[in-house]
C-alpha positions as CSV (number, residue, x, y, z in Angstrom):
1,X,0.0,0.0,0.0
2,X,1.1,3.8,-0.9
3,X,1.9,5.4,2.2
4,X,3.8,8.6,0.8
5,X,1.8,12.1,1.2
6,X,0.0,13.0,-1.8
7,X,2.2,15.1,-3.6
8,X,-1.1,17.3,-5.0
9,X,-2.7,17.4,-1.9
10,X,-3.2,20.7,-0.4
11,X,-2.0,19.9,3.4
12,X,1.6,19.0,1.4
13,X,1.5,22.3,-0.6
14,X,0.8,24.4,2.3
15,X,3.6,22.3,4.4
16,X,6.2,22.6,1.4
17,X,5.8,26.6,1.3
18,X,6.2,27.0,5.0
19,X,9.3,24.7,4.7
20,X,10.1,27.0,1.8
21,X,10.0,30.3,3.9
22,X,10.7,29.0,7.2
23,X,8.1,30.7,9.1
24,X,9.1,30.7,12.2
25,X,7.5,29.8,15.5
26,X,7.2,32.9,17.1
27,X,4.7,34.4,13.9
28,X,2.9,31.1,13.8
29,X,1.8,31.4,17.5
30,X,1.1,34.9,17.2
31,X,-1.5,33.9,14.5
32,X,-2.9,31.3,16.2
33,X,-3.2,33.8,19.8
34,X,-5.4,36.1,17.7
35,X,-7.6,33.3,16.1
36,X,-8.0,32.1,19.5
37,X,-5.7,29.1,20.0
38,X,-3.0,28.5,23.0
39,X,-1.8,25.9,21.3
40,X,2.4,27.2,21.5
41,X,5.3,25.1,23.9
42,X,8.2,27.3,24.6
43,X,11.7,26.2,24.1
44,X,12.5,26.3,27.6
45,X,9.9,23.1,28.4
46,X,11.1,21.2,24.6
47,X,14.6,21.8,23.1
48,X,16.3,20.7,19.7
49,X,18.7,18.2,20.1
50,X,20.1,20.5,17.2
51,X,19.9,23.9,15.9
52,X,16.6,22.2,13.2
53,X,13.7,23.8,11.7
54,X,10.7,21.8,10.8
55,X,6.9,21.4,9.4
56,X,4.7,18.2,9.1
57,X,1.8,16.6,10.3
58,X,1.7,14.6,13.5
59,X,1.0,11.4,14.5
60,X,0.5,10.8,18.2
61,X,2.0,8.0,20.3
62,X,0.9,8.2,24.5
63,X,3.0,6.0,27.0
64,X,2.0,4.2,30.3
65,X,4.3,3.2,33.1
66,X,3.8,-0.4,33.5
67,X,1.9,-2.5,35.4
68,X,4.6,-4.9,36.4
69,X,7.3,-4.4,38.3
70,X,10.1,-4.1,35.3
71,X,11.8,-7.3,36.6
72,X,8.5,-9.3,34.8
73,X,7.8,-6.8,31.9
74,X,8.6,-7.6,28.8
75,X,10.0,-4.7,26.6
76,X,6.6,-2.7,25.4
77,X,7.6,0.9,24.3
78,X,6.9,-1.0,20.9
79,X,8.2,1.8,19.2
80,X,7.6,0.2,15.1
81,X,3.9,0.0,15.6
82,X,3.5,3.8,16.1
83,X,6.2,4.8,13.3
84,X,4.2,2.1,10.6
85,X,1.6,4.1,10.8
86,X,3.1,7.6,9.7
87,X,4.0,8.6,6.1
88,X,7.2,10.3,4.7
89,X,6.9,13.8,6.3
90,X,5.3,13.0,9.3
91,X,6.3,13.9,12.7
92,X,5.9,11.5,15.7
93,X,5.1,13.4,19.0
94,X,5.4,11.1,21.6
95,X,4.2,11.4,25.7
96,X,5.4,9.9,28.4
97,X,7.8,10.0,31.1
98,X,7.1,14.0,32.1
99,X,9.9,14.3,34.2
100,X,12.4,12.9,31.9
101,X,13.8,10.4,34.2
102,X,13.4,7.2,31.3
103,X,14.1,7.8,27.5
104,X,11.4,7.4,25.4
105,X,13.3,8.0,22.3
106,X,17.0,6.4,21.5
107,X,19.1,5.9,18.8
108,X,17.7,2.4,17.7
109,X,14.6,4.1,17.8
110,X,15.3,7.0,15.8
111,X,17.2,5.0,12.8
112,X,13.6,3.4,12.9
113,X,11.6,6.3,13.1
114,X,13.6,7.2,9.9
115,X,13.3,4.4,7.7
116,X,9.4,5.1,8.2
117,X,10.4,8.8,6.7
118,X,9.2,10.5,9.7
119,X,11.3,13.6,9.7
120,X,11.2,14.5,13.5
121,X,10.2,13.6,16.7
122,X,8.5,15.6,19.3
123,X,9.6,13.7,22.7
124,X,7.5,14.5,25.9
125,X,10.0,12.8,28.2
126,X,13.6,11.4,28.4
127,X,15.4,10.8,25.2
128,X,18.9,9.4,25.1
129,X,22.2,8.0,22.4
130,X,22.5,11.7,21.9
131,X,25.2,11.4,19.3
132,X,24.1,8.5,17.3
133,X,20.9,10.7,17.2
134,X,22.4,13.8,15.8
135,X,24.6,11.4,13.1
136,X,21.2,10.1,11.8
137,X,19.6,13.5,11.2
138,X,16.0,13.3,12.4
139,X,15.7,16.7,14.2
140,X,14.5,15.5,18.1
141,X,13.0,18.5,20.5
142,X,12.8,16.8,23.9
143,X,12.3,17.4,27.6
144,X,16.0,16.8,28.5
145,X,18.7,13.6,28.2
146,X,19.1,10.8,30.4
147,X,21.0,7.3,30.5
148,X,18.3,5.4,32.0
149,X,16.3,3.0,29.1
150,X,12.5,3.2,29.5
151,X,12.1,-0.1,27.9
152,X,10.9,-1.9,31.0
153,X,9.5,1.1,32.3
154,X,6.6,2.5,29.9
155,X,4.7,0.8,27.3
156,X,2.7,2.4,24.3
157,X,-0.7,2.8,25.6
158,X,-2.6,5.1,22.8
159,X,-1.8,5.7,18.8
160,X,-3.4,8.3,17.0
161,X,-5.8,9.7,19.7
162,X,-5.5,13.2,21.3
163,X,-2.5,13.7,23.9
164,X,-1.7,16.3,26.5
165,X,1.5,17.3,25.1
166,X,3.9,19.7,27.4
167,X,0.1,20.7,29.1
168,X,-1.7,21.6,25.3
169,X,-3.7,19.2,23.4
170,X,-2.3,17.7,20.1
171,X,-4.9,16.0,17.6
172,X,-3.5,13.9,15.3
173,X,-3.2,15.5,11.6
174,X,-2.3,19.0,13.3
175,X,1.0,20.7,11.6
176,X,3.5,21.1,13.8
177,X,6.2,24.2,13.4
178,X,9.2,23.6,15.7
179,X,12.4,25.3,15.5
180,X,15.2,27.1,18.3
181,X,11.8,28.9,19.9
182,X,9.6,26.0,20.5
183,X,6.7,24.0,19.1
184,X,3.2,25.2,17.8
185,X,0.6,23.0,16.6
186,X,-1.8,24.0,14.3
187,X,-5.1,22.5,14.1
188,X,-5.7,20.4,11.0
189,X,-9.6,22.8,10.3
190,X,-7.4,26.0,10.7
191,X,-4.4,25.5,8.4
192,X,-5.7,27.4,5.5
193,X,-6.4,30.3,7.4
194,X,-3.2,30.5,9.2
195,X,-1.2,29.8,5.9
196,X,-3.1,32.7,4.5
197,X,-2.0,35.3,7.5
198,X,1.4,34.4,7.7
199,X,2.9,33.5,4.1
């Protein structure tokens, strides 16, 4: 089955001009303020991994601490099911560990994320194999690094259904714009008007 963007369609023309002018954050959640949507995360709560700029719709992926003490869980972040289900251009915004104290996200899981052609990942929680991240260039905003695996510790609870991201709702299909400022999310029904005010 297809699973690339439609090329035509106009979500991917509106994402490839914004990519083209690199609007940044800071106008994008001015626009949104005055059409009545908090929907911005500064760059103090989520930074870049690297000095990136990006633009694409989300897919959503909740986690769960375990129910088991980790001694008896088996390994259930199940990272591949989430990423199957994006297309090239997609970005993966994942919730978790709030306080950062697990990873999430690691290399492995990046060089997987990838090969699904998701283009960044928007980590609420721990993230960690810093270098081999930045030498696989997916751009990674995240709460802060850590050592600690959070393979035993959380398991992937919800796909593709509203999260509290960083204390905001994200809807699957939103465009995220992240870049050195922060993150804004733009709901899928508003896109066309925002486009309109700020390119």
């Amino acid at each position: 089955m297809e699973r690339r963007m439609d090329e035509a369609s106009p979500k991917k023309v509106i994402i490839d001009r914004f990519l083209k002018a690199k609007i940044p954050s800071p106008d994008v959640s001015d626009t949104l303020w005055n059409m009545g949507y908090d929907l911005a995360v500064s760059g103090k709560m989520m930074s870049p991994l690297m000095d990136s700029y990006t633009v694409g719709p989300v897919i959503t992926m909740l986690y769960l601490p375990q129910r088991r003490n980790p001694q008896y869980a088996e390994n259930k972040l199940n990272h591949a099911l989430g990423f199957k289900t994006a297309r090239p251009g997609h970005i993966a915004v994942m919730v978790g560990d709030h306080e950062g104290q697990v990873s999430i996200l690691g290399g492995n899981a990046v060089k997987m994320a990838k090969e699904c052609g998701i283009v960044a990942c928007l980590v609420d929680g721990g993230v960690r194999d810093v270098d081999e991240i930045l030498g696989l260039g997916v751009a990674v905003w995240t709460r802060g690094v850590t050592p600690k695996t959070g393979r035993y510790w959380l398991e992937l609870n919800q796909l593709n259904s509203p999260v509290a991201f960083c204390g905001i709702q994200v809807r699957p299909g939103d465009v995220a714009v992240a870049d050195k400022n922060g993150i804004c999310f733009i709901p899928d029904e508003a896109l066309e008007e925002v486009v309109k005010k700020v390119l």
